[in-house]
C-alpha positions as CSV (number, residue, x, y, z in Angstrom):
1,X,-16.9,-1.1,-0.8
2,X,-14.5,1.5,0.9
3,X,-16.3,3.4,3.3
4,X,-13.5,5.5,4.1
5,X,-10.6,4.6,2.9
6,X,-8.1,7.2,4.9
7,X,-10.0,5.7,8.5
8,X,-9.0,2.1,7.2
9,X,-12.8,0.9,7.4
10,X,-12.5,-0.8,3.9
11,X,-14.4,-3.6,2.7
12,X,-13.7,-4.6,-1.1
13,X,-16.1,-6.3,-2.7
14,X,-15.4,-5.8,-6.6
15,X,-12.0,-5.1,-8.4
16,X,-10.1,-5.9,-5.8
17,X,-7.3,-6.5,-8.0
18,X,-7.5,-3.2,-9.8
19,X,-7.3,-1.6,-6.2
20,X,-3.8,-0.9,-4.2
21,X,-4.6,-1.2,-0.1
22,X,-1.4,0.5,1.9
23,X,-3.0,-1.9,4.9
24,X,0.0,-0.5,7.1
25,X,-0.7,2.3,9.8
26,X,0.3,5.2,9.5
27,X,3.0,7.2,11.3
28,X,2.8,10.4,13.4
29,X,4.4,12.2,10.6
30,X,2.1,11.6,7.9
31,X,2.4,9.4,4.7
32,X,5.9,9.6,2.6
33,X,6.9,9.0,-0.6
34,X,9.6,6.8,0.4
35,X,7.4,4.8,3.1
36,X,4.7,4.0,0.4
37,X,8.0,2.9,-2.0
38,X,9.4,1.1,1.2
39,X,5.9,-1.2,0.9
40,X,5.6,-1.9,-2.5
41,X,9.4,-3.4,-2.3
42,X,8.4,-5.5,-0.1
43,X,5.0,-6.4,-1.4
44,X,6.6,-7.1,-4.9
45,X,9.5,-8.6,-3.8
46,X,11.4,-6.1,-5.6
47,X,15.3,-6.3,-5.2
48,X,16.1,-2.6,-3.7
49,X,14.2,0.6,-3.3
50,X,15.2,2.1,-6.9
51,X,13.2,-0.4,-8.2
52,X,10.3,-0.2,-6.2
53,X,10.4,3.7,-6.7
54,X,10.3,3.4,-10.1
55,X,8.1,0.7,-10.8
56,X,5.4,2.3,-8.3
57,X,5.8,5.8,-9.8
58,X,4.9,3.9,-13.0
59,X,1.7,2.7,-11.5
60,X,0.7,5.4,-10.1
61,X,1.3,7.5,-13.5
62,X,-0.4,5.2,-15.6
63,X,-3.6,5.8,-13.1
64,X,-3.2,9.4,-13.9
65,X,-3.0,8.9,-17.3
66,X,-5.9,7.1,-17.7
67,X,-7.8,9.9,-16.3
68,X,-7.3,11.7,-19.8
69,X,-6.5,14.8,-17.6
70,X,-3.6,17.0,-19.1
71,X,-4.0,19.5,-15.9
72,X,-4.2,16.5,-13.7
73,X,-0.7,14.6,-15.4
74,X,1.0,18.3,-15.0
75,X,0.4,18.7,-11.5
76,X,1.5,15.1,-10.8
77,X,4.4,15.3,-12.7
78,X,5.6,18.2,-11.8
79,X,5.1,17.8,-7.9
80,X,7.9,14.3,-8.2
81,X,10.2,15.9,-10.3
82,X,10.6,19.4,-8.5
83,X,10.1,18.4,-5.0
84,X,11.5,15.2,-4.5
85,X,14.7,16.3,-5.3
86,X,14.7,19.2,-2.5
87,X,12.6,16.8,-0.3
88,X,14.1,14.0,-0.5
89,X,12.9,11.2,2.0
90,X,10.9,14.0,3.2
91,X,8.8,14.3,0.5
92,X,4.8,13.7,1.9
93,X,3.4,11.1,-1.1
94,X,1.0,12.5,-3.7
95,X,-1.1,9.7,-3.8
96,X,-3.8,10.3,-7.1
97,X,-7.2,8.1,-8.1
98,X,-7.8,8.0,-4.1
99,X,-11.1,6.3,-3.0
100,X,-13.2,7.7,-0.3
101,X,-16.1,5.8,-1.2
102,X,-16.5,3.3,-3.6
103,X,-19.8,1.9,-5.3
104,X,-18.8,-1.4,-7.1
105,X,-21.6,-1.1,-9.8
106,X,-21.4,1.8,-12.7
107,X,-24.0,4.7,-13.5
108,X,-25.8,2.5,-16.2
109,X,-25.8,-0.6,-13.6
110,X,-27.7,1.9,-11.2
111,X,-30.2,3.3,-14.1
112,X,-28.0,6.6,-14.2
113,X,-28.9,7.0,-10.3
114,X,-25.8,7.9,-8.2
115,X,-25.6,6.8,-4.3
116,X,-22.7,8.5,-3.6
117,X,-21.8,12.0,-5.3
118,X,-17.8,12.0,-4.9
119,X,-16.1,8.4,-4.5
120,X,-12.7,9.3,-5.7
121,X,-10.3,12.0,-5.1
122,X,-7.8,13.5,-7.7
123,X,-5.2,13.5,-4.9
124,X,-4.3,12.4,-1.5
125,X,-1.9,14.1,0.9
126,X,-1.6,13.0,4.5
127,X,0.8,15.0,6.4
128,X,2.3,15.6,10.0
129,X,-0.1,15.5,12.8
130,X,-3.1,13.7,11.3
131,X,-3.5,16.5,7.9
132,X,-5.4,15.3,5.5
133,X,-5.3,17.6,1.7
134,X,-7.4,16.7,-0.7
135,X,-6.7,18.2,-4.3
136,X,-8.8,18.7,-7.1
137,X,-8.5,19.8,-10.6
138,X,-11.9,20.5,-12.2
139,X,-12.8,20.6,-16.1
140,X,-15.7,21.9,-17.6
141,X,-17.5,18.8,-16.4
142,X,-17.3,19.4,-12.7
143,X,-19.7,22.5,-13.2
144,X,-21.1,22.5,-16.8
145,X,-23.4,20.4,-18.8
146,X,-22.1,20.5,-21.9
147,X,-21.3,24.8,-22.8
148,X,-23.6,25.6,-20.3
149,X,-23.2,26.1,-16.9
150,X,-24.8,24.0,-14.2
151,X,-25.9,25.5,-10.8
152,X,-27.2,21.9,-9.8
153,X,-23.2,20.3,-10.8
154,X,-22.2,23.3,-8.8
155,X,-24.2,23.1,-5.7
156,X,-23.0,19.4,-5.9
157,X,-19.7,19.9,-5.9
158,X,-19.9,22.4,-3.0
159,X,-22.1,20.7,-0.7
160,X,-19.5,17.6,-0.9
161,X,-16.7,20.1,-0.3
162,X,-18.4,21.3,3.2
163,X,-18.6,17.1,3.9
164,X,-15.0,16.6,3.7
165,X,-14.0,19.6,5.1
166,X,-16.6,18.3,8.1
167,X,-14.8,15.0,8.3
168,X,-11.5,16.7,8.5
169,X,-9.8,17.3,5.4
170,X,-8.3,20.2,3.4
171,X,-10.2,21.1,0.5
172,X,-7.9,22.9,-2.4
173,X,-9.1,23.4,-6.2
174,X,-7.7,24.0,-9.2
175,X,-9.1,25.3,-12.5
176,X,-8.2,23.5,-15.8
177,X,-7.6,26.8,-17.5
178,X,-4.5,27.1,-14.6
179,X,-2.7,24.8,-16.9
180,X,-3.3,26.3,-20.6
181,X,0.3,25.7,-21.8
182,X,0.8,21.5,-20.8
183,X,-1.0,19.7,-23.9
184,X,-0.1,15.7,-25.0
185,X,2.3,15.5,-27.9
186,X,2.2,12.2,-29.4
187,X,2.6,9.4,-26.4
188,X,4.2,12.3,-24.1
189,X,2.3,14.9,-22.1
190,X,4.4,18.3,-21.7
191,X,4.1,20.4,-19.2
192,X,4.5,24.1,-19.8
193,X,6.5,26.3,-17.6
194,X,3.4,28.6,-16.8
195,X,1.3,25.0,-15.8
196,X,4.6,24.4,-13.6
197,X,4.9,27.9,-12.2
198,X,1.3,27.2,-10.7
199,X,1.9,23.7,-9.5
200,X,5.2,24.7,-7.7
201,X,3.7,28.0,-6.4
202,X,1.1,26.5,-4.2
203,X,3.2,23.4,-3.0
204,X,5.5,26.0,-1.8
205,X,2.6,27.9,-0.1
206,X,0.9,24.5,1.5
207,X,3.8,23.4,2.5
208,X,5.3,27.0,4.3
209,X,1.7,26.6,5.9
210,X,2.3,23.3,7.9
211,X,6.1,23.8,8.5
212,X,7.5,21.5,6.1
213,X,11.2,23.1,5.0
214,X,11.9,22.9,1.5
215,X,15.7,23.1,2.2
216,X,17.0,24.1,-1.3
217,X,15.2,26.6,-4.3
218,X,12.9,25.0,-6.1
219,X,12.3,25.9,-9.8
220,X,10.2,24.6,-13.2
């Protein structure tokens, strides 16, 4: 199991193949997009970086994918193709599917009995001096059963909130009705410009908050 994934005390006991491990440590300046690229080169014995960006942005996109998530794909999607550009090498990864916990065995294995209320993250940030940003982008399911709403989902999902924030983290939300105008279109998800607006808004405001210069406008 990961106990906690971002301390690198990780012990895999299940799945290991389904799992990426970035087993390397990580700099003073945070985790970025080009150092996580830089490994899986060299992992895969890929020939140069353009491939290892590519084929590791395709991994990481099928795992948001297969989250079914149309809010989640837009805020992925739009973070890479608006900020790397004006980032560059700079760029802080946007890791998604992030395990803080894992329990190897499923709900019905355990008789519908959970051990550990939040295993996996939506996203992952880790920036400059030790910043960890954990993202979230919450459907109906985070605080409803079914149409109605659920105090008990609710005082779940807080109580693990004040846990992480405890243990260090940044704790940011977002709302699936932030995203009305992104829907799938055949095989393609499309991202609407008000879904984008949001996305680009609030990367713009975390980063201003730790210092991290966006050196040209950025735009959906």
């Amino acid at each position: 199991m990961l106990t906690d994934a971002i301390n690198n005390d990780i012990k895999i006991v299940k799945h290991a193949d389904k799992c990426l491990v970035y087993e390397r440590p990580l700099s003073p300046a945070g985790l970025k997009w080009v150092d996580l690229a830089k490994w899986w080169q060299e992992t895969q014995g890929l020939p140069d970086l353009k491939a290892a960006r590519k084929s590791l942005g395709e991994r990481l996109r099928e795992s948001v994918r297969r989250t079914l998530s149309v809010p989640e794909h837009a805020l992925f999607k739009t973070y890479y193709e608006v900020f790397g550009p004006a980032l560059g090498d700079q760029l802080p990864a946007l890791i998604p599917q992030v395990y803080l916990h894992y329990d190897p065995q499923t709900l019905v294995q355990r008789g519908g009995r959970r051990v550990l209320l939040r295993q996996r993250m939506d996203f992952l940030m880790l920036l400059e001096g030790s910043v960890r940003i954990v993202l979230e982008v919450d459907g109906k399911h985070h605080y409803a059963q079914g149409e109605i709403a659920s105090p008990t989902l609710y005082a779940e999902m807080v109580r693990e909130d004040r846990a992480l924030r405890l243990g260090g983290y940044e704790v940011y939300r977002f709302g699936g009705p932030e995203f009305p105008d992104s829907q799938p279109i055949g095989d393609r998800q499309v991202v609407g410009s008000q879904s984008g607006a949001v996305v680009v808004e609030f990367f713009t405001d975390l980063f201003r908050r730790h210092g991290i210069s966006v050196h040209s406008n950025v735009t959906v």
